[in-house]
N, CA, C and O atoms as a DFTB+ gen file, in Angstrom:
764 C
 N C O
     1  1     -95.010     111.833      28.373
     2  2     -96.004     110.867      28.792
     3  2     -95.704     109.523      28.114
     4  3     -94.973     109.439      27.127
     5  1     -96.437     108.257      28.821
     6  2     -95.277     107.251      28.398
     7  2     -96.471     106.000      28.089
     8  3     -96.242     104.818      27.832
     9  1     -97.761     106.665      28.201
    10  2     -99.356     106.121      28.143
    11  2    -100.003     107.132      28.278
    12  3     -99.659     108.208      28.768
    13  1    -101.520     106.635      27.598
    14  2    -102.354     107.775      27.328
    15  2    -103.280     107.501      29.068
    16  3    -104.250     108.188      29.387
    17  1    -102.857     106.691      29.719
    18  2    -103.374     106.619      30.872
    19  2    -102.014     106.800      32.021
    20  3    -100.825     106.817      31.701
    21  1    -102.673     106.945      33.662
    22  2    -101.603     107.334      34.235
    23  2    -100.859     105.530      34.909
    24  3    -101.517     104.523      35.173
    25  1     -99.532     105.698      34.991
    26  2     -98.380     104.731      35.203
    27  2     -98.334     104.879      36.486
    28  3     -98.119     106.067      36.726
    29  1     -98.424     104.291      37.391
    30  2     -98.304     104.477      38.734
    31  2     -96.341     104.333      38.861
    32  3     -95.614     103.548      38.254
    33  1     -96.013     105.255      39.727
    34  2     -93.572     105.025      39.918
    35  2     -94.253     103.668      40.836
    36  3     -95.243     103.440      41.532
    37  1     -93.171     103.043      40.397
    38  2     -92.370     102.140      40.950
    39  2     -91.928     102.202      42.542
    40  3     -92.021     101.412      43.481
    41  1     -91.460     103.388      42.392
    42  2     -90.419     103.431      43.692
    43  2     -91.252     104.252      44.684
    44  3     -90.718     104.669      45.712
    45  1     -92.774     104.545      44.366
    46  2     -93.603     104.799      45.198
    47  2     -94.996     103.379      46.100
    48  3     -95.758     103.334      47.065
    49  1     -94.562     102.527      44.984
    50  2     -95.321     101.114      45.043
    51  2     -95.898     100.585      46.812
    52  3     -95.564     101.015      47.916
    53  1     -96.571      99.830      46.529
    54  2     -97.065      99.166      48.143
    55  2     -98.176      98.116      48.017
    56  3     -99.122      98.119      47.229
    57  1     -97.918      97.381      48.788
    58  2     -99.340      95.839      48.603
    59  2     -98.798      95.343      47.453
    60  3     -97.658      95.209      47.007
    61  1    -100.359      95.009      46.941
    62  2    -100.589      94.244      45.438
    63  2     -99.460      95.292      44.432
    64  3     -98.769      94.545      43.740
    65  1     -99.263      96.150      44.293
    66  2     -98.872      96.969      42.978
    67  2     -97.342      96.638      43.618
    68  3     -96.891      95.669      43.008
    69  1     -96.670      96.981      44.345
    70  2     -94.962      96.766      44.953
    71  2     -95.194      95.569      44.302
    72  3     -94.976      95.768      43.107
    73  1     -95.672      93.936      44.576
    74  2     -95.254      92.483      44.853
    75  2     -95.196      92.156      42.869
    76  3     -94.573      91.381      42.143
    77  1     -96.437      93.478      42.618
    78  2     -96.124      92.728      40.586
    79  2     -95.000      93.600      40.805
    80  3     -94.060      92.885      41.153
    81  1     -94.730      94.543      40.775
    82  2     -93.274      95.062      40.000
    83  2     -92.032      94.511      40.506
    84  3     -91.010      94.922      39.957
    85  1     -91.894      93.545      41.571
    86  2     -91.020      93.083      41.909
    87  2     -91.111      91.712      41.292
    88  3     -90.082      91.063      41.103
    89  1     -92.417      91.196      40.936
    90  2     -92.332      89.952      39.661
    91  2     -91.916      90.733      38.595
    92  3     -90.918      90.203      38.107
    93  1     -92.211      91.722      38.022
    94  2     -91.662      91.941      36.537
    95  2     -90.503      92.802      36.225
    96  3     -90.224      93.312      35.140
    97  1     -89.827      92.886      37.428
    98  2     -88.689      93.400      36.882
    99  2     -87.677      92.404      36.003
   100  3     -87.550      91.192      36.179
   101  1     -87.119      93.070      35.200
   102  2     -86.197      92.546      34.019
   103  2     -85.158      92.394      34.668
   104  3     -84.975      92.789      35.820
   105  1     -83.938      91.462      33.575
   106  2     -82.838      90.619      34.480
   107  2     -82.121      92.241      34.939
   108  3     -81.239      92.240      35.797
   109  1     -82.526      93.443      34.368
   110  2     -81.665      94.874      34.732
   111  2     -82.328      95.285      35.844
   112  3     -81.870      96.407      36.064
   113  1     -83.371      94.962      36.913
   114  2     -84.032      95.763      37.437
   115  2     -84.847      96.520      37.186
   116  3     -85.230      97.212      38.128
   117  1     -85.323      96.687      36.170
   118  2     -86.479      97.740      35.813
   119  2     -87.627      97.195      35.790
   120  3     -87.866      96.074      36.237
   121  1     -88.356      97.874      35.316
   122  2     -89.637      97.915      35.035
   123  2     -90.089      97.999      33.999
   124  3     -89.566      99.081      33.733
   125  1     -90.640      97.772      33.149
   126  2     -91.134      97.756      31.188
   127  2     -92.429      98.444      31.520
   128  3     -93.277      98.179      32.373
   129  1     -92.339      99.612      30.414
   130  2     -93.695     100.747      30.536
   131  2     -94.903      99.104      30.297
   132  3     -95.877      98.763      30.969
   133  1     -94.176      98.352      28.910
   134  2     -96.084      97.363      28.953
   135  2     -96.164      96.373      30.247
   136  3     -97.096      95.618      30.524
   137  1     -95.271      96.515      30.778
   138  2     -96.147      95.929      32.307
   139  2     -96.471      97.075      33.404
   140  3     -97.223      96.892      34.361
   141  1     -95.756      98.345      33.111
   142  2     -95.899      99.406      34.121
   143  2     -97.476      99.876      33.866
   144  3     -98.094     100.099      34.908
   145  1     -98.293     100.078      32.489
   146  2     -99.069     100.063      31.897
   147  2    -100.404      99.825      33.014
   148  3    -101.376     100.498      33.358
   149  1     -99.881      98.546      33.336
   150  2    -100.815      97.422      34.303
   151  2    -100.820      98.295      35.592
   152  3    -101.914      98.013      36.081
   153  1    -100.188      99.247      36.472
   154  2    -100.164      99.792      37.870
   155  2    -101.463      99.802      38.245
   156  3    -101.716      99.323      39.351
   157  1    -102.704     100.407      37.322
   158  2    -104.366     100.675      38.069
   159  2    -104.539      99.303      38.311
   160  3    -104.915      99.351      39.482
   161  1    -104.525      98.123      38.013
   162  2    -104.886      96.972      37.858
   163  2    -103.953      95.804      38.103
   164  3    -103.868      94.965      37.206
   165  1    -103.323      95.668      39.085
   166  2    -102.062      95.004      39.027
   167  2    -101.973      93.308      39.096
   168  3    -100.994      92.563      39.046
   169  1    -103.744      92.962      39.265
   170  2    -104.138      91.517      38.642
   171  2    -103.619      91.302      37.072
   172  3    -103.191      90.379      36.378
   173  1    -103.838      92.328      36.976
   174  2    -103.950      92.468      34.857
   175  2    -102.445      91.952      34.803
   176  3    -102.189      90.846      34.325
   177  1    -101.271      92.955      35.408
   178  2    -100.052      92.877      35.229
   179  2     -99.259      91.448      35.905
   180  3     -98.058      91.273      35.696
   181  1     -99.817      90.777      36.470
   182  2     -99.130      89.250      36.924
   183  2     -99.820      88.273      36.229
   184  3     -99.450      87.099      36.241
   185  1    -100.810      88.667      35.612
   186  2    -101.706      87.940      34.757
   187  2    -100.557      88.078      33.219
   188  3    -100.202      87.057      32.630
   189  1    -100.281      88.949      32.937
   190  2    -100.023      89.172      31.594
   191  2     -98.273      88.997      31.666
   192  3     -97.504      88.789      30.727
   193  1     -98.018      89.131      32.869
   194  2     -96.923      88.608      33.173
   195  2     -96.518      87.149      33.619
   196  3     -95.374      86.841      33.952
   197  1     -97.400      86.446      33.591
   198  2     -97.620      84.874      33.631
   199  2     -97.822      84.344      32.240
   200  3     -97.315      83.262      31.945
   201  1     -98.478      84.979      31.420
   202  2     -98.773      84.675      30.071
   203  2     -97.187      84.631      29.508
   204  3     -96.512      83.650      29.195
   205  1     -96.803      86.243      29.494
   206  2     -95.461      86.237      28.653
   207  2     -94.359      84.759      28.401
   208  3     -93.895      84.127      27.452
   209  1     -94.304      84.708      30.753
   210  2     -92.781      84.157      30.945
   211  2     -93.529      82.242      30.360
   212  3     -92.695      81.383      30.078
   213  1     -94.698      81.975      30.296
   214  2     -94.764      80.652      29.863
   215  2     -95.046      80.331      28.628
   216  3     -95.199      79.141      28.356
   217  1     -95.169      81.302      27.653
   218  2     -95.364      81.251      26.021
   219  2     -93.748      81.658      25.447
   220  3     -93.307      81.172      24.406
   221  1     -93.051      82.515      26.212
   222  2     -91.838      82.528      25.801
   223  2     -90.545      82.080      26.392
   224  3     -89.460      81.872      25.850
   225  1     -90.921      81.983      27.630
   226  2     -89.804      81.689      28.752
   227  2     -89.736      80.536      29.094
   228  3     -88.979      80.227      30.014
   229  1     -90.500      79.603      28.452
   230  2     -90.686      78.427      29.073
   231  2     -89.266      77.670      29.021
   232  3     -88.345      77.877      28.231
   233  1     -89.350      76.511      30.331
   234  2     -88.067      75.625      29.858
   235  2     -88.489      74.123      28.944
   236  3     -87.713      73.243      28.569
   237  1     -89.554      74.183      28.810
   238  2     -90.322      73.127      28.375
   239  2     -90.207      73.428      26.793
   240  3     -90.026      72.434      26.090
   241  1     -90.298      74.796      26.092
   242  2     -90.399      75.206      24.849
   243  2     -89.182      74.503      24.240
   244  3     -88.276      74.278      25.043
   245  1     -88.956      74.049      22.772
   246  2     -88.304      73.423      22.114
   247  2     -87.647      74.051      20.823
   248  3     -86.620      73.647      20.277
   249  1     -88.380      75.040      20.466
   250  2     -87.767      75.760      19.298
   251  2     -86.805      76.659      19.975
   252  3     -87.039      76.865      21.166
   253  1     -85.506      77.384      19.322
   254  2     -84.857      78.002      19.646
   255  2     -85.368      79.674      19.906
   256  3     -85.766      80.317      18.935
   257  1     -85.323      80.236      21.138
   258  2     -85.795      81.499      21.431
   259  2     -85.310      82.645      20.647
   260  3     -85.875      83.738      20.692
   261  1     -84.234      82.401      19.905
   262  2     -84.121      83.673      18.647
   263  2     -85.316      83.605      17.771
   264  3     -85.726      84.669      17.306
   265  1     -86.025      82.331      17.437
   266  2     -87.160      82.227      16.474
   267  2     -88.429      82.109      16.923
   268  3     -89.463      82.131      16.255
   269  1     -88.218      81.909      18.785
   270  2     -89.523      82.599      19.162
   271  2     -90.065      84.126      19.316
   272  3     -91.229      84.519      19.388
   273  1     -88.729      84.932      19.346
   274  2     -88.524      86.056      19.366
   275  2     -89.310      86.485      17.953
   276  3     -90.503      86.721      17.760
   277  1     -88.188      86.492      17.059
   278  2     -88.785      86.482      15.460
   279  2     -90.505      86.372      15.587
   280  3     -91.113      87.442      15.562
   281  1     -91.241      85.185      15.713
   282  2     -92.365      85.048      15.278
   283  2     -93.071      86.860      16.330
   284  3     -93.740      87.830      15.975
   285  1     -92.582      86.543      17.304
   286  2     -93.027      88.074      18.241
   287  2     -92.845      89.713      17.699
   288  3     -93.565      90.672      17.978
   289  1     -91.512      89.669      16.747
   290  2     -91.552      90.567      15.839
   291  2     -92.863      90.648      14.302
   292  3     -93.607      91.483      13.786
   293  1     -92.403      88.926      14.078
   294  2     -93.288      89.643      13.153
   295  2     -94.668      89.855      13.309
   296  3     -95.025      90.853      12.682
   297  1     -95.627      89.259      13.944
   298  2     -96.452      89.382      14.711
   299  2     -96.448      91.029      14.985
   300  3     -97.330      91.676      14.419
   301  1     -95.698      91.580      15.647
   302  2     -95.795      92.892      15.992
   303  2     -95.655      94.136      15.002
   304  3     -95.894      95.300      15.324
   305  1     -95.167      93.639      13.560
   306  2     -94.699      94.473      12.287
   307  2     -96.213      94.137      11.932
   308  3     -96.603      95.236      11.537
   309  1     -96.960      93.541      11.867
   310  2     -98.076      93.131      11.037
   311  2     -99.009      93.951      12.033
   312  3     -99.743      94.729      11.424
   313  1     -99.176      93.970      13.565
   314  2     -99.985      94.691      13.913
   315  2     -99.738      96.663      14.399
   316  3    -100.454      97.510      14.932
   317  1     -98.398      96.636      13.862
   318  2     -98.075      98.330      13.620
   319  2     -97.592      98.345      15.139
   320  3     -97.796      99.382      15.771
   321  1     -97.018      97.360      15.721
   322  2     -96.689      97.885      17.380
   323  2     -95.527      98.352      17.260
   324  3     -94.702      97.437      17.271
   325  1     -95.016      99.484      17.135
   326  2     -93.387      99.459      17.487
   327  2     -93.014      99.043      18.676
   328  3     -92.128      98.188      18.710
   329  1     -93.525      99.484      19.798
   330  2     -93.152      99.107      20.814
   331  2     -92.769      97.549      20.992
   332  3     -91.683      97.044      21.277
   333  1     -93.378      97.260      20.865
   334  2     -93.194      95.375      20.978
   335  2     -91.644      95.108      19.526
   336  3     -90.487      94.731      19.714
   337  1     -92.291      95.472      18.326
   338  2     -91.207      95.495      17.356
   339  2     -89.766      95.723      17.830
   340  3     -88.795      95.134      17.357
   341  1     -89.716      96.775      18.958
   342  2     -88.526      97.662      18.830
   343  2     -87.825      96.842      20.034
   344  3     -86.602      96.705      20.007
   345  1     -88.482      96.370      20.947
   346  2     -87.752      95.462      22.237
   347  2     -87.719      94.190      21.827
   348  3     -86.724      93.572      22.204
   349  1     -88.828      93.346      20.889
   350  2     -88.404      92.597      20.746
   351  2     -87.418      91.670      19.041
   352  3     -87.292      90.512      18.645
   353  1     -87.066      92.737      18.671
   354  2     -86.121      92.888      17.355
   355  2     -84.574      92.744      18.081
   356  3     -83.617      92.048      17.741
   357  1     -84.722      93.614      19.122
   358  2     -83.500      93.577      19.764
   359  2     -83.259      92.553      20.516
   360  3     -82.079      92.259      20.708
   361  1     -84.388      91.702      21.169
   362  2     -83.668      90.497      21.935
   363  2     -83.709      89.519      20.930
   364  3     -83.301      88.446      21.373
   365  1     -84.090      89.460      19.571
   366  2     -83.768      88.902      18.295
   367  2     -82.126      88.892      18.078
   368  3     -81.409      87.892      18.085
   369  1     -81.603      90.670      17.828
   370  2     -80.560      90.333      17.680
   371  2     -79.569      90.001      18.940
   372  3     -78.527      89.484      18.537
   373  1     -79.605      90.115      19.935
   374  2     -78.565      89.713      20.948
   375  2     -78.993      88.265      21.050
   376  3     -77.904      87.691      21.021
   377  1     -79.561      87.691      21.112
   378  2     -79.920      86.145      21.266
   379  2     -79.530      85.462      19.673
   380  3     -79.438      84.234      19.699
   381  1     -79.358      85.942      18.670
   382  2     -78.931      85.465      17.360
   383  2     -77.374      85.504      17.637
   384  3     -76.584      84.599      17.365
   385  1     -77.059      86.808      18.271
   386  2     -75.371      86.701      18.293
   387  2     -74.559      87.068      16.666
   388  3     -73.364      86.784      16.582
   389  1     -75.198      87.630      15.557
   390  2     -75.059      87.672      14.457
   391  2     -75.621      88.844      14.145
   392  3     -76.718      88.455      13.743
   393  1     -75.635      90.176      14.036
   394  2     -75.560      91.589      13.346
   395  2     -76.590      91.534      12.547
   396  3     -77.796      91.778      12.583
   397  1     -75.382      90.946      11.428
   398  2     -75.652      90.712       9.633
   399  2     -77.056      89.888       9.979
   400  3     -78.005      90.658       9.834
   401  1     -77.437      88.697      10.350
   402  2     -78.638      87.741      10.194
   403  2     -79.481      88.389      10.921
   404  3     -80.537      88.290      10.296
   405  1     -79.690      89.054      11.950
   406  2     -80.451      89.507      12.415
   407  2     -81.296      90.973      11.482
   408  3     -82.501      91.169      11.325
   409  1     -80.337      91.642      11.096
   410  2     -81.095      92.706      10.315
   411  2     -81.571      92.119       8.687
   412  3     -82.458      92.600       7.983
   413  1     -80.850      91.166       8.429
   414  2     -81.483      90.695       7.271
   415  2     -82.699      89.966       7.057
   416  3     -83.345      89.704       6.043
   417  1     -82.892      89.617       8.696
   418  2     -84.339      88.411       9.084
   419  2     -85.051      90.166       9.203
   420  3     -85.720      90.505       8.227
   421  1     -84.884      91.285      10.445
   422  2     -85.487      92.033      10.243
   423  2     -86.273      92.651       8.876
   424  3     -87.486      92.649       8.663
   425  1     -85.519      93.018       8.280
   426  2     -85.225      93.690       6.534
   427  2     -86.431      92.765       5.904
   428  3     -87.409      93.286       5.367
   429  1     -86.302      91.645       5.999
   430  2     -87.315      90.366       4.981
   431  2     -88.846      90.595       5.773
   432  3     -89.946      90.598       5.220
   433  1     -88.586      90.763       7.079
   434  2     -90.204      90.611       7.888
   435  2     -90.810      92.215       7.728
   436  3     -92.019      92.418       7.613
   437  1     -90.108      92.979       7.734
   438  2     -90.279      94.172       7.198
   439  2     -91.300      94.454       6.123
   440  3     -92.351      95.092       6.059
   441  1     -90.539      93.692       5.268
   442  2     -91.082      94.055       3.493
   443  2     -92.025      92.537       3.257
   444  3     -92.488      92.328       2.136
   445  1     -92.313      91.305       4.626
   446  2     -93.392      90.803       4.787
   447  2     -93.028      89.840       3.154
   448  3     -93.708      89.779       2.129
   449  1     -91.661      89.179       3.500
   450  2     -90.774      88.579       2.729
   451  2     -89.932      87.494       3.283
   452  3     -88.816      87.218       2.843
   453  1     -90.622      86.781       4.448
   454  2     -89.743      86.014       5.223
   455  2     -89.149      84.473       4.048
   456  3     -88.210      83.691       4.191
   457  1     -89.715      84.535       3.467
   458  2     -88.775      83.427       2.201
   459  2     -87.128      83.857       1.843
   460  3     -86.372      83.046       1.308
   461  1     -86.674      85.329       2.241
   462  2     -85.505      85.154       2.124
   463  2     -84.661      85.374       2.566
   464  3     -83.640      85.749       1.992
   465  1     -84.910      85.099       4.565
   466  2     -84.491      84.474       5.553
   467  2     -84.632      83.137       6.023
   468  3     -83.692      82.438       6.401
   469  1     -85.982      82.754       5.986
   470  2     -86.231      81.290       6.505
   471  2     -86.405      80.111       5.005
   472  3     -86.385      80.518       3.843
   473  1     -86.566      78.668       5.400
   474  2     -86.751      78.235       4.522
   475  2     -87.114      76.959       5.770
   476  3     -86.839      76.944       6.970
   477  1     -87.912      75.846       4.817
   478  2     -88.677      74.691       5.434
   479  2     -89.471      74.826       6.518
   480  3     -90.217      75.798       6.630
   481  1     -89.391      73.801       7.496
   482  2     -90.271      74.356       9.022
   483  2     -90.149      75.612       9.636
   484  3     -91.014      76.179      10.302
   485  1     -88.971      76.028       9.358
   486  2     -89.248      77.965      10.126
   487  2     -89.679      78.916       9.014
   488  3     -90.162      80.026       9.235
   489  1     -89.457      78.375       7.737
   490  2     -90.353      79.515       6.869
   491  2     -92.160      79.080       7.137
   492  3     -93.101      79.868       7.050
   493  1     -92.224      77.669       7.459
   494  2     -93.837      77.483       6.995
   495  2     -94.194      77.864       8.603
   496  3     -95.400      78.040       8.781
   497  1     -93.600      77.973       9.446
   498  2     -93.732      78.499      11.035
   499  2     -94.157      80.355      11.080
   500  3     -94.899      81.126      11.689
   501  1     -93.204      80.365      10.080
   502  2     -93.625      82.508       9.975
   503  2     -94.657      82.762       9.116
   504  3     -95.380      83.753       9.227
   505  1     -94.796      81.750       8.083
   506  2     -96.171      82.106       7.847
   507  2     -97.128      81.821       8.102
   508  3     -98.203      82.367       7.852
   509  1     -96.952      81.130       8.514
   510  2     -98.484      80.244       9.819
   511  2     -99.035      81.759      10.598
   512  3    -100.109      82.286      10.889
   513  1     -97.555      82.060      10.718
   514  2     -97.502      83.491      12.299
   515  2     -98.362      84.555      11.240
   516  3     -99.335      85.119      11.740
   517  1     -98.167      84.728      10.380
   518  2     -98.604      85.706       9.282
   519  2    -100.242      85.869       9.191
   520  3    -100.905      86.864       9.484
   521  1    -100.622      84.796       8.774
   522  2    -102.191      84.173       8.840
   523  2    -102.412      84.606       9.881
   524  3    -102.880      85.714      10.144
   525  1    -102.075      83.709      10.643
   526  2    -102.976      84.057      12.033
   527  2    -102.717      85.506      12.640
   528  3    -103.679      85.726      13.376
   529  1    -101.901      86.528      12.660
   530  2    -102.104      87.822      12.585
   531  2    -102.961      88.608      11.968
   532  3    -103.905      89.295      12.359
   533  1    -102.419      88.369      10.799
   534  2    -103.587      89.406       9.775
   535  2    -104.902      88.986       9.685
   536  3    -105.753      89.840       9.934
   537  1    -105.393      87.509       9.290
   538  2    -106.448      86.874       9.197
   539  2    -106.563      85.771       9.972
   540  3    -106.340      84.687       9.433
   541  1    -106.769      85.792      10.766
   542  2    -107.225      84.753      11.927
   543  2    -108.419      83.555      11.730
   544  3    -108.573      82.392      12.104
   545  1    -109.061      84.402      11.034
   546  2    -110.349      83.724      10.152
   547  2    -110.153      82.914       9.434
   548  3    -110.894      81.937       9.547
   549  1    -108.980      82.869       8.228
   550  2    -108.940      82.190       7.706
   551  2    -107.626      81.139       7.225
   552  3    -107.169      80.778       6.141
   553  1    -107.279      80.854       8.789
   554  2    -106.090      79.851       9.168
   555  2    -106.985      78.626       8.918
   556  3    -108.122      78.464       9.359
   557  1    -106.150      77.634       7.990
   558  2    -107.095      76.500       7.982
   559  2    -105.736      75.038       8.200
   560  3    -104.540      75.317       8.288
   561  1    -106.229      73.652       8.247
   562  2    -105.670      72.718       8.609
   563  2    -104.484      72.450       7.557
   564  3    -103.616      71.592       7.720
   565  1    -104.568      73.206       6.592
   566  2    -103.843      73.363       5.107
   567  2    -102.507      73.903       5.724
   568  3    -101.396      73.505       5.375
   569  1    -102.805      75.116       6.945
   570  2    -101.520      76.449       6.942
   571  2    -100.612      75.134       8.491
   572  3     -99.479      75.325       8.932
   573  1    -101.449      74.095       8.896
   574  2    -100.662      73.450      10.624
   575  2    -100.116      72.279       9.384
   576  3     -98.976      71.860       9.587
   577  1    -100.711      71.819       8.344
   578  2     -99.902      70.190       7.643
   579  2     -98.716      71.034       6.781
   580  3     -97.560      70.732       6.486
   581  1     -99.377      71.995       6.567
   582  2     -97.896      72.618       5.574
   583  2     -96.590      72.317       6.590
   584  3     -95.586      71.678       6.274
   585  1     -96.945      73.134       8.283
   586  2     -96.126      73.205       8.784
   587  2     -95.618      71.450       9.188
   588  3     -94.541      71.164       8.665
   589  1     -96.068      70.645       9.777
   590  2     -95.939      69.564      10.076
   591  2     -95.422      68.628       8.820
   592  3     -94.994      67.526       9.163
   593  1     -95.409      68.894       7.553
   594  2     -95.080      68.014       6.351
   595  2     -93.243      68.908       5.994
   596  3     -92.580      68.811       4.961
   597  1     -92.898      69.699       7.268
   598  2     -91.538      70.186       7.433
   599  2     -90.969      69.593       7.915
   600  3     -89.931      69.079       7.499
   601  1     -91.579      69.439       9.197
   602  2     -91.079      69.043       9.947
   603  2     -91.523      68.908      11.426
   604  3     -91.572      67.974      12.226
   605  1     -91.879      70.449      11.460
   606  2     -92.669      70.976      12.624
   607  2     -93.658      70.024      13.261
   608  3     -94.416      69.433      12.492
   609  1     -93.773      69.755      14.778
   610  2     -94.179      69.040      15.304
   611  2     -95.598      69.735      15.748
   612  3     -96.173      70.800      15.520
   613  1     -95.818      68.673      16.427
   614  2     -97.624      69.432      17.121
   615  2     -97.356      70.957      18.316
   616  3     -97.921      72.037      18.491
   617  1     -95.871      70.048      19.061
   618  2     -95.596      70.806      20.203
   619  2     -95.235      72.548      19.744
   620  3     -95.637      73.603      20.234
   621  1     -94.161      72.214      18.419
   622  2     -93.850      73.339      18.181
   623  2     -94.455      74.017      16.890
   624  3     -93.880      74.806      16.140
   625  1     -95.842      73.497      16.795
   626  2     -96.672      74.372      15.966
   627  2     -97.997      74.785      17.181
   628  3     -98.928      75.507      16.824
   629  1     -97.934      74.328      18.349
   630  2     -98.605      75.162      19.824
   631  2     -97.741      76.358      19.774
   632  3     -98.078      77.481      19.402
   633  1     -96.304      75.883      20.298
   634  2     -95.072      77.033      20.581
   635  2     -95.635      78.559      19.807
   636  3     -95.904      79.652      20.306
   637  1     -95.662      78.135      18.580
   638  2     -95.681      79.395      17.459
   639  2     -97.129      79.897      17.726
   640  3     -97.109      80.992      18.288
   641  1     -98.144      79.510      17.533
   642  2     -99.605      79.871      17.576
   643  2     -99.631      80.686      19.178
   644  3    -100.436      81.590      19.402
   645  1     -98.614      80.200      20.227
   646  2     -98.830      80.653      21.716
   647  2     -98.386      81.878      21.562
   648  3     -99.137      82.822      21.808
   649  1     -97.052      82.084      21.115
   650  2     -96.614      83.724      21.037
   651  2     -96.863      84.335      19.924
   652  3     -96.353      85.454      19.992
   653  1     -97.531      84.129      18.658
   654  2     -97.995      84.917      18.144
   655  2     -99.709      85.101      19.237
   656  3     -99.988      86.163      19.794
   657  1    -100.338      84.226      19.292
   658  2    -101.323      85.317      20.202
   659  2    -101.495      85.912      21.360
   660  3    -102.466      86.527      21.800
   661  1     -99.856      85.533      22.088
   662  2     -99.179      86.315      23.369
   663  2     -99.569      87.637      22.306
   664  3    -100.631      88.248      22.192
   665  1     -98.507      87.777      21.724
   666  2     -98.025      89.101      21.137
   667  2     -99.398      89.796      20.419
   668  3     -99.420      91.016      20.582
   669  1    -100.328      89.355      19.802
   670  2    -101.471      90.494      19.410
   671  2    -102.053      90.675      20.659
   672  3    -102.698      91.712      20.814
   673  1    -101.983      90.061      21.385
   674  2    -102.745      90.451      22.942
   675  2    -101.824      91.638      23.298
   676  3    -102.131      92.793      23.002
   677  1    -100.996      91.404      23.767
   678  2     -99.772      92.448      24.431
   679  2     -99.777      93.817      23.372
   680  3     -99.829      94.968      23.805
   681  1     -99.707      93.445      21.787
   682  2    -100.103      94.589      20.989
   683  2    -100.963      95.884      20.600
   684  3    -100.909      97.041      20.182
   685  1    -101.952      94.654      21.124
   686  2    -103.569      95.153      21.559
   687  2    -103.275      96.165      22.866
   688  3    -103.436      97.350      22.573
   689  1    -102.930      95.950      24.056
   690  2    -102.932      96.780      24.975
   691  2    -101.883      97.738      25.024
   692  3    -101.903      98.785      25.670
   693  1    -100.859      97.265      24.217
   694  2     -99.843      98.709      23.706
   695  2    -100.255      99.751      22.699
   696  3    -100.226     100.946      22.991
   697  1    -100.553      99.411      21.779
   698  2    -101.395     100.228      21.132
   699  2    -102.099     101.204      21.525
   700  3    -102.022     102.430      21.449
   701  1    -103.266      99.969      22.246
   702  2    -104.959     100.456      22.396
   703  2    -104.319     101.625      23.918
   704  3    -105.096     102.546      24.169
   705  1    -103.124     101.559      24.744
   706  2    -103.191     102.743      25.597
   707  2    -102.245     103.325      25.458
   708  3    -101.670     103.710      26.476
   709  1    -101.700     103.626      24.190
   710  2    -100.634     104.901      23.554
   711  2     -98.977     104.318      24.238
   712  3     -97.983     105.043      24.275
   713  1     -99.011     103.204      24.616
   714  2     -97.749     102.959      25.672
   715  2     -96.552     103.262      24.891
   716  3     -96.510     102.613      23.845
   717  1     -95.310     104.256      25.130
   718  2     -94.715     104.439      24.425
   719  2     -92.877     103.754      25.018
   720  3     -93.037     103.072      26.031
   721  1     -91.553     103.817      24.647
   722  2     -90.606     103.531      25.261
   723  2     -90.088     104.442      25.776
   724  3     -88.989     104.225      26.288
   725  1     -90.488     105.402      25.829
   726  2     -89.729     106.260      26.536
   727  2     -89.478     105.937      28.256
   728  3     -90.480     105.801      28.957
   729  1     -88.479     105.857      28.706
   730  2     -87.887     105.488      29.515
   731  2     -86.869     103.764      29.691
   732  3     -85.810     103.443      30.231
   733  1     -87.678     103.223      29.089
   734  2     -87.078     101.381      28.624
   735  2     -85.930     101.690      28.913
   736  3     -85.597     102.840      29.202
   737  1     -85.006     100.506      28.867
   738  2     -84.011     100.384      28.478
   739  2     -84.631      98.823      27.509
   740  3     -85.282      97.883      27.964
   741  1     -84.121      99.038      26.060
   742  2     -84.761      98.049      25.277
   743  2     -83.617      96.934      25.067
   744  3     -82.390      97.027      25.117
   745  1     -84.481      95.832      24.811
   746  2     -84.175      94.485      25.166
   747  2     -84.229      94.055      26.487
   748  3     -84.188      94.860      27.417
   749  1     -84.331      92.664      26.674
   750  2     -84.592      91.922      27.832
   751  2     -83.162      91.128      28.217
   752  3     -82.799      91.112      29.393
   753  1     -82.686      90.734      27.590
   754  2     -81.047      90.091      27.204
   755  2     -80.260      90.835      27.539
   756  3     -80.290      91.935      26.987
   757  1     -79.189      90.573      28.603
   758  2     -77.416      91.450      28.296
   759  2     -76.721      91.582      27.590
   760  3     -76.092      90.525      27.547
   761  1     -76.231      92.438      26.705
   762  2     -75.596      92.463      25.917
   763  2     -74.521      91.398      25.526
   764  3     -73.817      91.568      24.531
């Protein structure tokens, strides 16, 4: 079982439920259990599939997508998702292009240690991501000037705040309905 609720196949699809899975198939053709998730409800799934591709996919976004990725991992280590962790660690490392940096950025967000991977605007960017995960409450104008006295701009302190609360949303509904990988093929990227 691949959710604690039922997944409607794909290759049985029709109407509204066929037209999302033919929006969310991946550059491989498939289907991702957290949008398959969406089949009872397939508003939910073009909805949440509109969210994703413009908080991360955008062409408008300015930070580099290995470190939008990153903030989506850690974001997802802080809220216990493997699922999200485990697909998106991996389009971390194929979009880094680097092995070694990629498991060592992993390794640091892990042990919730990003000081000894990042440093300046992308360290004060992951911990911005940090705050606002764990404590949301108590993000203050202190945790956006830290970031902005980096470097970090307005645009790309939106960028970061957008996919970290893409990702507790998406976490939230992986979690909250047991969605597991079994079947994935993980990562979104070609090798």
């Amino acid at each position: 079982m691949s959710s604690w609720i039922e997944m409607l196949p794909v290759e049985n699809a029709t109407g509204a439920l066929k037209d999302a899975y033919e929006l969310a198939k991946t550059p491989a053709g498939t289907v991702d259990n957290v949008m398959r998730v969406h089949s009872q409800r397939p508003h939910t799934m073009v909805g949440h599939l509109t969210l994703y591709r413009s908080v991360l996919h955008h062409s408008e976004n300015t930070l580099p997508l290995w470190f939008l990725e990153a903030v989506g991992v850690y974001t997802s280590l802080l809220n216990k998702c493997e699922y999200s962790f485990t697909h998106h660690c991996e389009n971390m490392r194929r979009l880094l292009k680097d092995d070694k940096r990629a498991k060592d950025i992993e390794s640091a967000l892990q042990d919730q240690s990003p000081e000894r991977c990042f440093k300046g605007k992308e360290l004060a960017l992951i911990s911005y991501t940090g705050i606002l995960t764990s404590t949301p409450g108590e993000v203050s104008a202190s945790d956006v000037e830290s970031a902005k006295s980096l470097g970090a701009t307005d645009g790309e302190i939106l960028e970061v705040n957008q996919v970290c609360a893409y990702f507790c949303y998406s976490n939230r509904t992986l979690n909250g309905l047991g969605v597991t990988l079994s079947g994935d093929s993980v990562g979104y990227y070609t090798k």
